[in-house]
Structure formats: C-alpha cells, structure tokens
C-alpha positions, 0 to 999 in steps of 0.5 A, spaced: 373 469 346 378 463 346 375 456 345 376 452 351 381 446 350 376 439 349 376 435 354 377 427 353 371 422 353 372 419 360 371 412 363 367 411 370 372 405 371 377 401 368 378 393 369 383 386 367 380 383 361 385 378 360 392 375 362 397 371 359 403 369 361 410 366 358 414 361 362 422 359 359 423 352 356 429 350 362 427 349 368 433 351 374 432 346 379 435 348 386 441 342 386 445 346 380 444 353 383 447 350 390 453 347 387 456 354 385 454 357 392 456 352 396 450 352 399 443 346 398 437 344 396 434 344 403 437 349 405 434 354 399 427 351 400 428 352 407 429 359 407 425 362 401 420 357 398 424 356 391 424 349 388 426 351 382 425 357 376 426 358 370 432 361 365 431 364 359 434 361 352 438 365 348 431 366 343 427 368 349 428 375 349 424 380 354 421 382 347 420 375 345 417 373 352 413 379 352 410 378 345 407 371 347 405 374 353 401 379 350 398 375 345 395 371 350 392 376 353 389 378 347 386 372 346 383 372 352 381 378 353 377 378 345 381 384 344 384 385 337 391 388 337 389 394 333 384 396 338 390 397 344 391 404 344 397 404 349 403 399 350 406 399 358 412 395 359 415 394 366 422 391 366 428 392 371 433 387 366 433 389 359 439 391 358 439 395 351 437 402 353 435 404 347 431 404 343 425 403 348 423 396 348 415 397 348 414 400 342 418 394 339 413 389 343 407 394 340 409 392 333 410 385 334 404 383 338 400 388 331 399 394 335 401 398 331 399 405 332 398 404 339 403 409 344 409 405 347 412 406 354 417 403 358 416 403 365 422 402 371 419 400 378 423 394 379 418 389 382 412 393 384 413 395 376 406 390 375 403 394 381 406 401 378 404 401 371 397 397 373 395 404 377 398 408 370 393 403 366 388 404 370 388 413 370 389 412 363 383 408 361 379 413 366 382 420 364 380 418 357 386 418 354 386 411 352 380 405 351 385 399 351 392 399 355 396 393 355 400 392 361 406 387 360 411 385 365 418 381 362 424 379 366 431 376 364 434 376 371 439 371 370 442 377 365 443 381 372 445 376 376 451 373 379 450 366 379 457 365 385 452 370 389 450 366 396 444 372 396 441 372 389 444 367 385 438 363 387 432 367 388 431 369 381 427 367 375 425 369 368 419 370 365 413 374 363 406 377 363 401 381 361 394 384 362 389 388 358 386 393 361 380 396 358 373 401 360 368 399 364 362 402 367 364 401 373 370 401 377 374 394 377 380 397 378 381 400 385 386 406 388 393 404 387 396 405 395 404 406 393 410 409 396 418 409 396 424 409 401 430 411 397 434 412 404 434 405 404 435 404 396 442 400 397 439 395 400 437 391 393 442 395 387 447 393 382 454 392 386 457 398 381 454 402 374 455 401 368 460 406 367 464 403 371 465 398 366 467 403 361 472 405 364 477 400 367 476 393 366 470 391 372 466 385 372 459 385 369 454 389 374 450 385 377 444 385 383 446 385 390 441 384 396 442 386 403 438 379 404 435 380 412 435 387 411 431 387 405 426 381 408 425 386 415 422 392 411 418 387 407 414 385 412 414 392 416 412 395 411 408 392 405 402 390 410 400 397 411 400 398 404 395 392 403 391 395 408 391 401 405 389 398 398 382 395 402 381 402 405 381 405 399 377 400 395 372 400 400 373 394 401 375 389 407 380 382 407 374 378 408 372 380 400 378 378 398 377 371 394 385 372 392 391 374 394 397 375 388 403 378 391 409 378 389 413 372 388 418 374 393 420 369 398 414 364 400 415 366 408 413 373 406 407 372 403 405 367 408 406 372 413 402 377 409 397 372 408 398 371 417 397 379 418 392 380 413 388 375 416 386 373 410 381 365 411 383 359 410 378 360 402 382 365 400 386 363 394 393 364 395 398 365 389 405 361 391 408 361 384 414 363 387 416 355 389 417 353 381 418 360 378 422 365 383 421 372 383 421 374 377 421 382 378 416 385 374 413 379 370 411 374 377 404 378 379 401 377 372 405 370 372 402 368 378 394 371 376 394 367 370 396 361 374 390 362 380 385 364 374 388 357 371 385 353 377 378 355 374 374 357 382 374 364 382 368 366 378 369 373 373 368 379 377 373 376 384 376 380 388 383 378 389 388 383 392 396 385 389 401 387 392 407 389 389 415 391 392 421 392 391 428 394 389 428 402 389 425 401 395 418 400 392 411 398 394 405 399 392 397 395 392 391 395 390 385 391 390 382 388 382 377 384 381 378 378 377 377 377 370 
C-alpha cells in the first residue's frame, strides 16, 4: 500500500506582528514639481491631497530601502531574522528583472534560508502578497512570512508629465506575519478588470527602447478615468472584506487604504460610513502614493500615534495599475 504523502502542520490563523517603515532623506515639496508641469502648489493640493513626498537618493535602493524596513519589522515584532521562514516582495519599479530582488533582501535582512518571492500587483501589491502571507502561514508552509513593499516611482516617472509627475513617492515598508491561535488576518476580497488596464500603464515596453531610439518608458494615467473606477469599485471590495471577516464598519478602530489621492479616501471613508473615531491614514499629504510600499507606510505611522490598543481592528484596502484592488480587514499588532 502506497503511504499517504504527509500533510503540513496547519495554523488556525495568522496575524501582524510588527511594522517598519522607511522614508528617503529628500523631501519634494509641491513648488518644485509645478515648476516642470506649469502647474501650482494650490492647484496640487486642491486635487490630490499631496503636499510633499519623498524622492530616493541614489543609496536608497529598493533593496537598501526594503532592508531598513524590514529590520524594523523584526524589532518590533521580536522576531529574529533566521526564524523567517519566507521573504515576499511587492514592487512595481525595480527596474532589474534578474536576479529576483527578494532573495537579496532575504540576505541582507539575515534570513538567510528563508525562500524569497518577488510579487507584482502594482499598488494593491501590499494587499495581494498580505493574503498569500496569510495562506502560507495557515496551510503550514510557513511559521513566519516577511512581507515587504518597496518603491522607487521616481525612476518610472516622467517628471514633465502633468498626470503623474506629481503624485508619486518613493518608500518602503514591511510586516511580519506569524501564527496565531486565532484568525487575525481576515479573507482577502480581490479582483482584476484587465479591459481597463491602459488606464494606468507605461507609455511603451521596454523593447521599445532596444530597438529604435524611444524615450525612457514611463508611467501614464488616465487621471479622471482612473479616479472613477476607483470610488465605483473599491467600496465593494471593502464591503466585502467586512462581510467575509464578519464583521461591520462599526468595528473598525482604523482605516489604512492606499495612499492614493486624498478625495479618494475620503470618500471611501464617506461611503463606508465609517465614525468620526475611527483613525484615518492620510500619509498621502506628506508621502504620495507610493504604490506597493504606502499601506505599510501609512500602518506604522497610525500605530506611531499610540491610541489603538493591539488587537485593533483596522481595515486595508488596496488598488491600482493592472487594474487591481483587493481588501481585508486586520487586527493590529
């Protein structure tokens, strides 16, 4: 008789145990983005929220940023780098496609036997690789996931460009995901519409560039198009996340969605329903989007403010180029 193949040890949950972040050294304020768009400060505040956000030097790499991130998770969370048992990376803008970026971060951070994965899920990536986290710890494959989200946008963007130059940011952030005897991680509600994926995609591959003398590719967004699917379709997808939890929005001690565009996230906020305590991440005004990295981002600086006791509830949702979105609802560490 052939003997059954052996089953993982399983977890009944998973859930954050500690948050890092890291913010570049060079604050971008608004004046020197108008100035190469004929555009304003008022005017950029007015529309998306953003006062200033941060550029990358040119020591600040995704990897070098995504270390720093992650050894603050560590700390936080008590865990040692040789108990990581998987390293994710979320990142739209590395722009060195081999090697993979997570095993160098798995390295440096002294995870040293841990698996490594690069994931690309633009900026629901957090959202994305926090679900597979999630699965890995529960199905057993895992003890303890590293999630990381690091950015360099300012490499993809065009800085002339009315409908980006000023919305982007660079940055990281990372969590450490571990067991838990109880579900602290809920369902992950996701989706994609790819029919709409021109709306926020690079203006040409880079094939182009190898075979005639094009310009640099670099991010292009249907502004009010994209702004439209946003608030049409990321409310259901934060509804969902509550139902399949369990829970409503009147649990909710936070809200940490992605740092977007600040009408966006007031108006998720407005149709959630969400009362007047419920703690709002708003990072976008000093950080702009920064893709992959701004959920993580954007958790460390809520959980800085010192009023949500561990175990809060707090709501994420994340959206984005592909188009992508997905939410679920955590409880704080």
């Amino acid at each position: 008789m052939t003997r059954p193949l052996r089953a993982p040890d399983t977890s009944p949950g998973a859930r954050i145990l500690g948050v890092g972040s890291y913010r570049p050294t060079r604050v971008v304020g608004n004046a020197e983005i108008a100035a190469r768009i004929d555009s304003s400060d008022e005017w950029i505040t007015r529309r998306t929220g953003i006062r200033s956000r941060r550029h990358a030097g040119p020591d600040e790499t995704i990897v070098t940023m995504a270390v720093e991130a992650s050894l603050k998770a560590l700390a936080a969370a008590g865990v040692a780098p040789e108990a990581v048992d998987m390293v994710l990376l979320a990142s739209m803008s590395d722009l060195q496609q081999s090697p993979p970026t997570a095993p160098r971060i798995a390295h440096l951070v002294g995870a040293r036997s841990a698996a490594a994965l690069d994931t690309g899920a633009a900026c629901a990536g957090f959202s994305y690789t926090l679900g597979v986290a999630d699965s890995l710890i529960r199905s057993g494959s895992a003890r303890h996931v590293l999630v990381v989200g690091s950015e360099r946008m300012s490499d993809i963007i065009d800085p002339e460009d009315r409908g980006t130059a000023f919305l982007f940011g660079d940055g990281a952030g990372a969590v450490v995901v571990g067991r838990s005897d109880r579900p602290g991680i809920g369902p992950v509600a996701w989706g994609s519409d790819g029919e709409k994926a021109g709306l926020l995609a690079h203006n040409r591959s880079w094939l182009a560039v190898r075979d005639a003398p094009h310009p640099w590719p670099t991010m292009r967004m249907a502004g009010p198009e994209v702004f439209r699917w946003a608030v049409h379709t990321v409310p259901h997808t934060a509804r969902r996340a509550l139902e399949l939890a369990g829970v409503t929005a009147g649990d909710l001690a936070a809200f940490i969605p992605h740092q977007a565009n600040a009408r966006i996230i007031d108006g998720l906020a407005k149709d959630l329903g969400l009362a007047e305590d419920v703690v709002i991440a708003r990072e976008v005004a000093t950080l702009g989007n920064t893709s992959a990295a701004s959920i993580p981002m954007a958790m460390e600086s809520v959980l800085s403010l010192g009023s949500l006791p561990a175990g809060s509830r707090a709501l994420l949702v994340g959206f984005g180029a592909g188009l992508l979105y997905a939410a679920q609802v955590v409880e704080l560490p």
